[in-house]
ZASE-177957 format. One line per 8 residues: number of its first residue (from 1); their letters; for each residue x, y, z of N, C-alpha, C. Coordinates in pm, whole numbers, plus 50000, padded with zeros to 5 digits. Atoms other than C-alpha are relative to their C-alpha. Layout:
N
NUM = A = X/Y/Z/X/Y/Z/X/Y/Z | ...;
END
This chain:
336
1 = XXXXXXXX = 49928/50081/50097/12944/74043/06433/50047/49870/50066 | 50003/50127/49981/12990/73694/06471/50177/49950/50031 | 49839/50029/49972/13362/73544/06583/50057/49883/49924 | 49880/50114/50070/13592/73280/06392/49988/49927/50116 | 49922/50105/49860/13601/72961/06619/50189/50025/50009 | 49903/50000/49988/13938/72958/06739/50104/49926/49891 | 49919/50042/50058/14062/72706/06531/49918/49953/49842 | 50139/50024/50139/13822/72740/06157/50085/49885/49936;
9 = XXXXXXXX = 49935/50075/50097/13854/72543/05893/49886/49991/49860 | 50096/49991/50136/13724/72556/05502/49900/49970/49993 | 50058/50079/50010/13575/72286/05534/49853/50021/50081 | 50062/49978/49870/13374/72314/05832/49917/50154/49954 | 50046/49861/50038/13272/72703/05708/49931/49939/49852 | 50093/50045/50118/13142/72532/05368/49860/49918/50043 | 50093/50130/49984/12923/72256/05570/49879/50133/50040 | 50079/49871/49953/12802/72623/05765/49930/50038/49890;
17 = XXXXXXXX = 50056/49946/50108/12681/72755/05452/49875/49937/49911 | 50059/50040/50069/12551/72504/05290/49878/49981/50146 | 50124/50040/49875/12319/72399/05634/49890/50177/50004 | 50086/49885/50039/12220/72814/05617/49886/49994/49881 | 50084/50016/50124/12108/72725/05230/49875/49975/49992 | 50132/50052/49978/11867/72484/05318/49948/50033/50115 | 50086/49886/49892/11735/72653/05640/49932/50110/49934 | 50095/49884/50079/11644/72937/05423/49913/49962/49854;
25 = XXXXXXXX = 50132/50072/50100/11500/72727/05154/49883/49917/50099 | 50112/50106/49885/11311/72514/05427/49889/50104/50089 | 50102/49884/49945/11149/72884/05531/50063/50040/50136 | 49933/49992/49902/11362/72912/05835/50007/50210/49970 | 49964/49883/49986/11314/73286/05935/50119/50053/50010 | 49891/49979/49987/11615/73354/06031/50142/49988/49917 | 49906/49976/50065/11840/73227/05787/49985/50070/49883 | 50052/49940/50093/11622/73379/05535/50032/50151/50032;
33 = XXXXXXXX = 49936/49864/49973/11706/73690/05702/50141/50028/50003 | 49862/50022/49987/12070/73662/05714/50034/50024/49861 | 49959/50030/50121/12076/73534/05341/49982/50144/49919 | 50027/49898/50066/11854/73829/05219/50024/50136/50042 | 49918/49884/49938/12078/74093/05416/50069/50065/49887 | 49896/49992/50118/12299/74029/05095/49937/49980/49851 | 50018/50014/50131/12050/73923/04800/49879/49916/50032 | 50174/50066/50044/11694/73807/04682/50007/49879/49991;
41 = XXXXXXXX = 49951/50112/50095/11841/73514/04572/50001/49886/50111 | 49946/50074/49918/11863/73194/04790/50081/49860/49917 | 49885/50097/50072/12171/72986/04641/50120/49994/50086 | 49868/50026/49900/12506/72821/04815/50050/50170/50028 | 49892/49853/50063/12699/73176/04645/49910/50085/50109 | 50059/49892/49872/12443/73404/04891/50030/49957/50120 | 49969/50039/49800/12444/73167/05214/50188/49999/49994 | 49882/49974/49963/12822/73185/05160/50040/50124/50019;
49 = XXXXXXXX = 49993/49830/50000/12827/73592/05106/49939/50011/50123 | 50059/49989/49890/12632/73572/05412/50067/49943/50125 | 49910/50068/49889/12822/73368/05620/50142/50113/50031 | 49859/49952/49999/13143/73556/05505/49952/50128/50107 | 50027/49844/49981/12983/73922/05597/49957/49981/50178 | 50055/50000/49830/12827/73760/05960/50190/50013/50087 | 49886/49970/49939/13241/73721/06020/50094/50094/49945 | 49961/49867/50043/13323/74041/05899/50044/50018/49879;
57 = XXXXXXXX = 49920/50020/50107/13443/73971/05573/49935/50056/49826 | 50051/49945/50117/13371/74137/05234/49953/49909/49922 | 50051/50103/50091/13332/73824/05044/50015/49839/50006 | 50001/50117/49944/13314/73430/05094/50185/49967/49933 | 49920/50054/50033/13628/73409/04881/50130/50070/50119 | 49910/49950/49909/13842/73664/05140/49985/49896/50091 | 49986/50124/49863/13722/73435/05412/50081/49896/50034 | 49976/50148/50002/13802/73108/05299/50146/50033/49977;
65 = XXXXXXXX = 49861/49999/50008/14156/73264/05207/50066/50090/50137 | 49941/49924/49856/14224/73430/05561/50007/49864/50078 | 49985/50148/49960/14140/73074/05681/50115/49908/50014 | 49900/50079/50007/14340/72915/05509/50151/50051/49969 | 49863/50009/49944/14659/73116/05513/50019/49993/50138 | 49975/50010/49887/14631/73090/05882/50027/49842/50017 | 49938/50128/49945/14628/72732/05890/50125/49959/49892 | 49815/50046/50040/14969/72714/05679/50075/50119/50032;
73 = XXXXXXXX = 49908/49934/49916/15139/72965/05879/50033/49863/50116 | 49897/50073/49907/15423/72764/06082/50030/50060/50096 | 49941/49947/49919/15493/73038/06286/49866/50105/50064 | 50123/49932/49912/15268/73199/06547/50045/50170/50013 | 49960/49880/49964/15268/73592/06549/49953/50094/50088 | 50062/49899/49861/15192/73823/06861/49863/50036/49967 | 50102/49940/50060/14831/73896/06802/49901/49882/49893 | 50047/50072/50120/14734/73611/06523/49876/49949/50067;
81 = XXXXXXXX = 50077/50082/49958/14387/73424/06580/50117/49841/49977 | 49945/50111/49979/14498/73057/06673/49957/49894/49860 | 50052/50053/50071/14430/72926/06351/50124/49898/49929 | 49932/50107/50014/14560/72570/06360/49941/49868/49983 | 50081/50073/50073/14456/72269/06209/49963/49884/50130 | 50000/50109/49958/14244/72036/06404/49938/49892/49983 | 50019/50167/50008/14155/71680/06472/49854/49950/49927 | 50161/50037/50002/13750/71500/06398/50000/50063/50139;
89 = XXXXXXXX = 49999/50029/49894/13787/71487/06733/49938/50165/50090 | 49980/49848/50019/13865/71848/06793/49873/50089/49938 | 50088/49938/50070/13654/71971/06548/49830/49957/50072 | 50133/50086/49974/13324/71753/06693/49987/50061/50158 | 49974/49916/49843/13420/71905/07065/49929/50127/49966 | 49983/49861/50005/13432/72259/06932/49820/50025/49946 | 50115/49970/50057/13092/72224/06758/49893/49991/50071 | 50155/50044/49937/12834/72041/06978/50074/50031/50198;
97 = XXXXXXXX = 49949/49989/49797/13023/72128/07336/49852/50045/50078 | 50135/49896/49887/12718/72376/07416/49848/49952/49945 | 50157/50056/50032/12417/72130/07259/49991/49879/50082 | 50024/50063/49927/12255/71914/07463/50020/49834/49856 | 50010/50114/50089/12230/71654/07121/50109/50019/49883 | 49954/49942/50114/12416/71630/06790/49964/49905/49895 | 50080/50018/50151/12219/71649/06444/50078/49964/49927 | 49917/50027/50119/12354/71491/06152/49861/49924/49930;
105 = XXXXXXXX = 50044/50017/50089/12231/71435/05837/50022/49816/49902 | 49981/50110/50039/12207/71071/05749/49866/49901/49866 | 50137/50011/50068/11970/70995/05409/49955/49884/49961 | 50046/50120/50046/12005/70636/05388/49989/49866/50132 | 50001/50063/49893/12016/70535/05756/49880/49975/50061 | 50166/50033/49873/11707/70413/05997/50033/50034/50137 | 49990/50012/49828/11715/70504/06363/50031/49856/50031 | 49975/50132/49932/11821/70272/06610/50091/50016/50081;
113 = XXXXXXXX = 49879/49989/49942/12052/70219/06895/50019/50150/50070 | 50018/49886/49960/12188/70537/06997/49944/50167/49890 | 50075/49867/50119/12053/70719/06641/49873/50039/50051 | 50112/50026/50006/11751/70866/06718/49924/50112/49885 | 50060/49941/50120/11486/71047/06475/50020/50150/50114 | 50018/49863/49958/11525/71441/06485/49916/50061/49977 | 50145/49916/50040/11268/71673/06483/49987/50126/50052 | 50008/49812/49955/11275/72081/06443/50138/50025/50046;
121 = XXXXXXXX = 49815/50006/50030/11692/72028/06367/49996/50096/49878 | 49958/49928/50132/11769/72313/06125/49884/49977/49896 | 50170/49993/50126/11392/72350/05974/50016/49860/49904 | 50044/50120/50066/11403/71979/05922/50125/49930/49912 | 49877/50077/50061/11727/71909/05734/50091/49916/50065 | 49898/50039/49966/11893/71729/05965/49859/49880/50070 | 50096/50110/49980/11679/71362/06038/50066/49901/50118 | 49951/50145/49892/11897/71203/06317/50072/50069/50075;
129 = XXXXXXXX = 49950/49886/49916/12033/71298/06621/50074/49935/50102 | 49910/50047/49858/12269/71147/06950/49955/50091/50115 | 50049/49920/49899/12131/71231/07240/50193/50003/50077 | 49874/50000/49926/12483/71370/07467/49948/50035/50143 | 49963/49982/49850/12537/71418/07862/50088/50066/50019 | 49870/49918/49977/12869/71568/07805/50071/50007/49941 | 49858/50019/50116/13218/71580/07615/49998/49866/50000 | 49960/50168/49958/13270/71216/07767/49933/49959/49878;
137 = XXXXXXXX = 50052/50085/50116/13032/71075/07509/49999/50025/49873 | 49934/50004/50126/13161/71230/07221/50124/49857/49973 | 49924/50104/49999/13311/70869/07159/50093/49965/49844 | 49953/50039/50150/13481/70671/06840/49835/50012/49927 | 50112/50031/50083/13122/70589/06735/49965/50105/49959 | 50040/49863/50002/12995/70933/06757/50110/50043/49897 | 49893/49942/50143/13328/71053/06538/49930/49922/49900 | 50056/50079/50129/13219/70758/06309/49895/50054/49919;
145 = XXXXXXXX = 50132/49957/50059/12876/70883/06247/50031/50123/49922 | 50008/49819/50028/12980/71283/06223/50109/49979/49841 | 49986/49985/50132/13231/71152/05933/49966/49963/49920 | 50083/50093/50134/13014/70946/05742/49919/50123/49986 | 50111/49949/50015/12758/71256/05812/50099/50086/49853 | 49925/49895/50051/13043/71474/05657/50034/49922/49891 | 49976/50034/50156/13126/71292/05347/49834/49973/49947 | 50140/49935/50123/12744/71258/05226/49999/50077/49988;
153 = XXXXXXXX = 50035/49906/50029/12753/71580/05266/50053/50103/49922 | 49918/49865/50075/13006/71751/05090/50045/49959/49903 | 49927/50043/50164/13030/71555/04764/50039/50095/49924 | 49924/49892/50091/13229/71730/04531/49871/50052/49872 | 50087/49989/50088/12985/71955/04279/49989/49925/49870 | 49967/50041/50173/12889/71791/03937/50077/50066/49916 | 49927/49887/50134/13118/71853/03646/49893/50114/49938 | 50036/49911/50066/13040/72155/03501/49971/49945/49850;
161 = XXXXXXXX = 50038/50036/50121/12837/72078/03175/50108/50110/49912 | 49970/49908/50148/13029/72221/02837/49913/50110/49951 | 50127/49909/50063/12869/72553/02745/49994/50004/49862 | 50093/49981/50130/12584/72542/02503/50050/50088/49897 | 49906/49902/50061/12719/72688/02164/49857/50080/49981 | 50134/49917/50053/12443/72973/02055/49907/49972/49879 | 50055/50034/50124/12188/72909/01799/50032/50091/49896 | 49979/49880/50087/12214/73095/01466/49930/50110/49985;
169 = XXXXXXXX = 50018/49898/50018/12111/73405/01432/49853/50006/49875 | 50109/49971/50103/11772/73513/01288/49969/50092/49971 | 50059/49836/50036/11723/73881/01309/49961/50099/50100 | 50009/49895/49845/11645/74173/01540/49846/49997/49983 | 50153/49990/49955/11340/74207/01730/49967/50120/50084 | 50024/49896/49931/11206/74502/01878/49886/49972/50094 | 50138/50028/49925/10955/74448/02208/50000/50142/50053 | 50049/49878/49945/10754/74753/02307/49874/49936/50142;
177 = XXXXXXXX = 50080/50019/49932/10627/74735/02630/49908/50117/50061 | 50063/49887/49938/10333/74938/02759/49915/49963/50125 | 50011/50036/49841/10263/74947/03133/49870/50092/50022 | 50152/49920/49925/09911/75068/03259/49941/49976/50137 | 50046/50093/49881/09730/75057/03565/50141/50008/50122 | 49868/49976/49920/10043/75199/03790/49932/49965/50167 | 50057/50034/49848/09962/75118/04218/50017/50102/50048 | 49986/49892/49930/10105/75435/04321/50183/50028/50075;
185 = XXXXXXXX = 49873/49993/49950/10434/75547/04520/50024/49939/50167 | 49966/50087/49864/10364/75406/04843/49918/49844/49970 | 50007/50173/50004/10347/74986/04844/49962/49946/50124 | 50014/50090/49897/10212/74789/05150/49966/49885/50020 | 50045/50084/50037/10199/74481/05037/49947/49911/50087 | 50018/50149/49887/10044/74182/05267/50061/49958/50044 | 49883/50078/49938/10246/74078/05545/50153/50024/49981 | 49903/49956/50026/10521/74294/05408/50034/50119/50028;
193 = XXXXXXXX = 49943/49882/49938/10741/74586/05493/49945/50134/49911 | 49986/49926/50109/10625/74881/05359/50093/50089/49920 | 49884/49984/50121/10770/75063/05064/49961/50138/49949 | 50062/49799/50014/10768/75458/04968/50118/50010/49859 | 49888/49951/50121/10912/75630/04642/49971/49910/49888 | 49991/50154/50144/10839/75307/04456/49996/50067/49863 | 50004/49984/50096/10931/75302/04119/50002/49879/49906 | 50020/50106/50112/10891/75065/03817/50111/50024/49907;
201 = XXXXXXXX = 49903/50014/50124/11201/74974/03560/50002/49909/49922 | 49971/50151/50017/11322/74779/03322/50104/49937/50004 | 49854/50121/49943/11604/74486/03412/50072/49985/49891 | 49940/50034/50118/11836/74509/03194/50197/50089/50006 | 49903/49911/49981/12162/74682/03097/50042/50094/49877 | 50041/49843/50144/12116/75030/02887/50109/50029/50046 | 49883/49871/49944/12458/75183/02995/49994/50122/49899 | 50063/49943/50074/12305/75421/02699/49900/50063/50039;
209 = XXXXXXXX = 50124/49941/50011/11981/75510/02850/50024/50023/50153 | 49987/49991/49791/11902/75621/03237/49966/49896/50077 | 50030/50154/49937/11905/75362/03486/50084/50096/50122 | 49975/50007/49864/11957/75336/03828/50120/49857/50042 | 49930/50094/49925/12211/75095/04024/49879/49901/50071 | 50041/50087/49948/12060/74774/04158/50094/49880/50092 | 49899/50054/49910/12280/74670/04454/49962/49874/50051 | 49994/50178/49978/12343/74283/04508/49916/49900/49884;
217 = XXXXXXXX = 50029/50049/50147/12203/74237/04144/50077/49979/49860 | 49902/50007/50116/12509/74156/03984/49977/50065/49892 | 49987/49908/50086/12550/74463/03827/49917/50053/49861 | 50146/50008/50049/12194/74430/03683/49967/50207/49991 | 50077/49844/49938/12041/74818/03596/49848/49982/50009 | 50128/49918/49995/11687/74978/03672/50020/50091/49876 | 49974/49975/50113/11650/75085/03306/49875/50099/49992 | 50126/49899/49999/11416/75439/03246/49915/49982/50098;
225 = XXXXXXXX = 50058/50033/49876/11292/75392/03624/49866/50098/49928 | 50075/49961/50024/10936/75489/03615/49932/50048/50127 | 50111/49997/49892/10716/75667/03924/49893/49904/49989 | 50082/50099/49983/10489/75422/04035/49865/50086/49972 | 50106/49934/49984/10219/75714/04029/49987/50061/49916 | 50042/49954/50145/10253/75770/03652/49892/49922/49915 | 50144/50036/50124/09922/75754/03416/50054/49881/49908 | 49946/50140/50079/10165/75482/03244/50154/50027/49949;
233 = XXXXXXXX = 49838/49998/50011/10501/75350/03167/50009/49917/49871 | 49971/50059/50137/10682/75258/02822/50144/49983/50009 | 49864/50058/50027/10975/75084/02743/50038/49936/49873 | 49960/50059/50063/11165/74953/02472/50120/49900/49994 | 49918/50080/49969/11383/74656/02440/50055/49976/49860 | 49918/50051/50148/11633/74523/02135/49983/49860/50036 | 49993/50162/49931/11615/74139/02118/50092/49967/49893 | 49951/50080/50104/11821/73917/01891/49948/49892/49990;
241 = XXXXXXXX = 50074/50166/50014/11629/73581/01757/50083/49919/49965 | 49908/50116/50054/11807/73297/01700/49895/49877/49995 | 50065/50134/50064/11695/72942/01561/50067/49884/50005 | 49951/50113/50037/11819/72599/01601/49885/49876/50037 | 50074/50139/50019/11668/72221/01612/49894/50022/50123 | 50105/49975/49872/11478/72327/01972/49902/50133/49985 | 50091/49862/50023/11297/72639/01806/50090/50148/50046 | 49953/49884/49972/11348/72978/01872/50097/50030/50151;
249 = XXXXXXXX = 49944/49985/49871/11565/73136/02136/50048/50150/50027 | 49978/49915/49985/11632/73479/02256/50168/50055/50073 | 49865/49975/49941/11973/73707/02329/49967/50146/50019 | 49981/49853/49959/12050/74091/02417/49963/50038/50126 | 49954/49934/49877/12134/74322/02687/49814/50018/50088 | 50103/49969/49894/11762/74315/02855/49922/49856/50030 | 50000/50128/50006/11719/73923/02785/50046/49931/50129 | 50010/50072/49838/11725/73719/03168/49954/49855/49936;
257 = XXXXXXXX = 50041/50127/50006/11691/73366/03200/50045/49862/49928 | 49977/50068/50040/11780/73045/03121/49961/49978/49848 | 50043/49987/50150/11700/72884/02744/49875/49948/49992 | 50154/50007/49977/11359/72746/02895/49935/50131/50070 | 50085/49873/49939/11288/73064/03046/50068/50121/49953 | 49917/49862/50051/11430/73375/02831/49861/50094/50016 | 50112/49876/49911/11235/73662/03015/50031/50124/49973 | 49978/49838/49990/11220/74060/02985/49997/50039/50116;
265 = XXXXXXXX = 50043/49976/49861/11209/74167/03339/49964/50156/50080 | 50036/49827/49935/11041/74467/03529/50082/49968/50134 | 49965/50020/49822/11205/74568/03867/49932/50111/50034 | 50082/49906/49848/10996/74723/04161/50102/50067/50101 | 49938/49952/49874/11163/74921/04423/50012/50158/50054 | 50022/49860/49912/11220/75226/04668/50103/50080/49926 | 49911/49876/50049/11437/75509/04530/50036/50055/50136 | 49998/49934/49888/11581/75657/04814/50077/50159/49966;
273 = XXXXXXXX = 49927/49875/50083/11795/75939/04565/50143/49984/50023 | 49846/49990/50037/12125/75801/04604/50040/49886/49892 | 49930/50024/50093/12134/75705/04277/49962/49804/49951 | 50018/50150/49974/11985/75305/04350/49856/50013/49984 | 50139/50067/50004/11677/75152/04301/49990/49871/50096 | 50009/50122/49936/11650/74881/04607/49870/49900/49966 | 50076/50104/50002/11466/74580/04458/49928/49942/50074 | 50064/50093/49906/11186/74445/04645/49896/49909/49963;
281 = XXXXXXXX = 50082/50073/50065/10975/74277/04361/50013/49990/49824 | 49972/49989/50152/10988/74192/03998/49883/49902/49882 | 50109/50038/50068/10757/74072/03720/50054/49956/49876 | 49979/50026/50078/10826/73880/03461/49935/49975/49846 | 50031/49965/50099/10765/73904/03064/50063/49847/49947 | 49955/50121/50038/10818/73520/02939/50003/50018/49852 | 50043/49983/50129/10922/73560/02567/50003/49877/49937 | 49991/50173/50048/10955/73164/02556/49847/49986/49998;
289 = XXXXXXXX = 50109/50014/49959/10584/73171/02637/49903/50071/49855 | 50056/49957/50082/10491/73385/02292/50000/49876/49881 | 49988/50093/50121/10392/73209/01974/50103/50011/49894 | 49869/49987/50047/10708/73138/01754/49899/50046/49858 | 50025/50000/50112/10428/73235/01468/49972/50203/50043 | 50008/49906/49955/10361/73581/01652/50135/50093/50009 | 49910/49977/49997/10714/73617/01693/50047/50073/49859 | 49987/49982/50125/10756/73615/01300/49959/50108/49930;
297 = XXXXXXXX = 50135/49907/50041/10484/73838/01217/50112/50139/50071 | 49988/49876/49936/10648/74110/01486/50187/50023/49992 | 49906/49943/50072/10987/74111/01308/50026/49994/49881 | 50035/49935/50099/10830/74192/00976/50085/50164/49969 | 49987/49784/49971/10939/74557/00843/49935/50093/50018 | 50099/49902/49935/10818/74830/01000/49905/49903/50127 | 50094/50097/49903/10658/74554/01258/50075/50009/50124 | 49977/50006/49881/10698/74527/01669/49978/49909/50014;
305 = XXXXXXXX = 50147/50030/49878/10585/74317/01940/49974/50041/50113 | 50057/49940/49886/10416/74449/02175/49936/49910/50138 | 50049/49995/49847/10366/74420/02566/49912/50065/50073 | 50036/49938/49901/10064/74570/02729/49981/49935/50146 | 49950/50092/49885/10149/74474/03091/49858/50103/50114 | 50070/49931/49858/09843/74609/03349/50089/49967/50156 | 49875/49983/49872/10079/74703/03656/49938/49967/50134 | 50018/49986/49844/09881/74661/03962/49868/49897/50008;
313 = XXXXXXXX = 50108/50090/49990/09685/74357/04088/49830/50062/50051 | 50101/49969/49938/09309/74373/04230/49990/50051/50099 | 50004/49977/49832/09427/74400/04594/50070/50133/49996 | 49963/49888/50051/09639/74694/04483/50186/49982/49987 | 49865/50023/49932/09988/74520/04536/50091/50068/49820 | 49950/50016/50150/10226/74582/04184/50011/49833/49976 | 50033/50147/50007/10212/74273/03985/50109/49957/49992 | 49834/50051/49971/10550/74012/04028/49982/49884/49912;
321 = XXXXXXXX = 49952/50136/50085/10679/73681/03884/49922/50015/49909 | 50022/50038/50144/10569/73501/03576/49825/50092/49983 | 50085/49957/50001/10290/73733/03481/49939/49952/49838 | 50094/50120/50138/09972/73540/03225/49917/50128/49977 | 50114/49938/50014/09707/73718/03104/49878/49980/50147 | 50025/49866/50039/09482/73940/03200/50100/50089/50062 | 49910/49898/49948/09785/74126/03343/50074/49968/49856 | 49923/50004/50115/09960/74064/03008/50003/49917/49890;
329 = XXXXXXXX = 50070/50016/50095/09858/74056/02664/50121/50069/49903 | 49892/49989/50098/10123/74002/02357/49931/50030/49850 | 50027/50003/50124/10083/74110/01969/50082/50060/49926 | 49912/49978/50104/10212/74194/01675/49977/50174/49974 | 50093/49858/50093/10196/74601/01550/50145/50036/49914 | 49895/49877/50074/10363/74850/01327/50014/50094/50077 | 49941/49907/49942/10593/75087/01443/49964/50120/49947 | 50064/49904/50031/10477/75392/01496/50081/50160/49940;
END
């Protein structure tokens, strides 16, 4: 487990996070491993859950508040980490003491002088660099640079847009999906870890039907998990349609995705029998991607639409993301 500098600071633990972000978007093994310790996902909210958990901490928000009641404590107590507020100065010491150079991120500057171009700095995010000799040349200039680096970098997020009101309401939709073509219970995908028990679900949240836990999937279930080594898998979903000036738009408890991407989603993963399904792949069902005239037709009465989804590519892997035809083929039927 990783240690608190002596003297942290918010700030300084946010710049950490965000530099993890893009390291693990930039393919950086390592932070990619770190990030996905805690979640599939690579966003600030993970490299901060990640950061928090490398210094022992349950969650980025405990962190940042152990932080910072330490630096407004006035009074030092037998035992406390030294957590006291310090200088640029201070702070620029404590960081680059044990690098021979120090990277900063500068996106509208040119080399020159003592800037020079960086290269293989944090999988590329960081384009400029000070060559050092020692503390000694941590100078004014050097502060200068590190806070100009530090205010491009930590602009305050955009306002939060006003949330979208919902379109109106058009009617219930029923999607039947039918899964064929299963890979089996053991997974070895290319260049990947293998995978035993595998099972197939659907993403959603049935607290009604059986499901499994899906840990670090915001409280996401594995909905009628399926053996991977069944003759075939079926599912049903509820949708709600809605309608306004941008066309159709989808809602309900198995509904994922933004309002350009409203998705059904399968999840892949190991069963180990306590009760979890660990996610290690997922496949998506685009219902933005169906015809809004197909749509119509398959909430008729007595009418579906239907999903036959073939489950397992050529090479034998299960199939993942946005899945097109011939792995998946949409229509209209009557319920049977």
């Amino acid at each position: 487990m990783a240690q608190l500098p002596a003297r942290p600071h918010a700030d300084q633990l946010r710049r950490q996070a965000r530099e993890l972000q893009r390291a693990a978007a930039a393919g950086d093994t390592g932070a990619l491993a770190r990030i996905r310790a805690v979640s599939d996902q690579v966003t600030l909210s993970t490299a901060q859950l990640a950061l928090a958990r490398d210094y022992g901490f349950p969650s980025w928000r405990r962190l940042v508040q152990d932080v910072e009641r330490g630096r407004r404590d006035t009074e030092r107590r037998p035992g406390d980490p030294d957590f006291l507020t310090a200088d640029a100065r201070e702070l620029i010491d404590g960081q680059y003491a044990d690098r021979p150079h120090l990277g900063l991120r500068l996106d509208h500057t040119e080399p020159g002088g003592r800037l020079q171009v960086a290269r293989n700095i944090a999988s590329g995010t960081i384009n400029l660099r000070i060559a050092l000799n020692g503390p000694g040349d941590i100078d004014e200039e050097v502060a200068g640079w590190m806070r100009r680096a530090y205010e491009e970098n930590s602009a305050p997020p955009a306002p939060r847009r006003p949330a979208r009101r919902r379109a109106p309401e058009v009617g219930p939709l029923t999607v039947l999906i039918e899964g064929s073509g299963l890979p089996g219970r053991e997974c070895h995908p290319e260049n990947g870890v293998p995978h035993h028990n595998v099972h197939v679900a659907l993403h959603g949240h049935g607290e009604d039907r059986p499901a499994l836990a899906m840990p670090g999937r915001g409280g996401w279930l594995a909905v009628e998990p399926v053996p991977a080594d069944a003759a075939s898998a079926r599912w049903e979903a509820p949708v709600t349609v809605r309608r306004d000036d941008d066309g159709l738009d989808f809602s309900g408890p198995f509904v994922r995705g933004a309002r350009d991407d409203r998705h059904l989603a399968l999840a892949w993963g190991d069963v180990p029998g306590d009760g979890t399904l660990r996610l290690f792949r997922g496949a998506k069902l685009r219902l933005a991607d169906v015809d809004p005239a197909l749509i119509e037709a398959a909430m008729a009465p007595g009418h579906r639409l239907v999903a036959r989804v073939r489950l397992t590519y050529d090479n034998g892997d299960p199939v993942c993301a946005r899945l097109h035809p011939p792995y998946l083929e949409w229509s209209a039927g009557r319920c049977e």
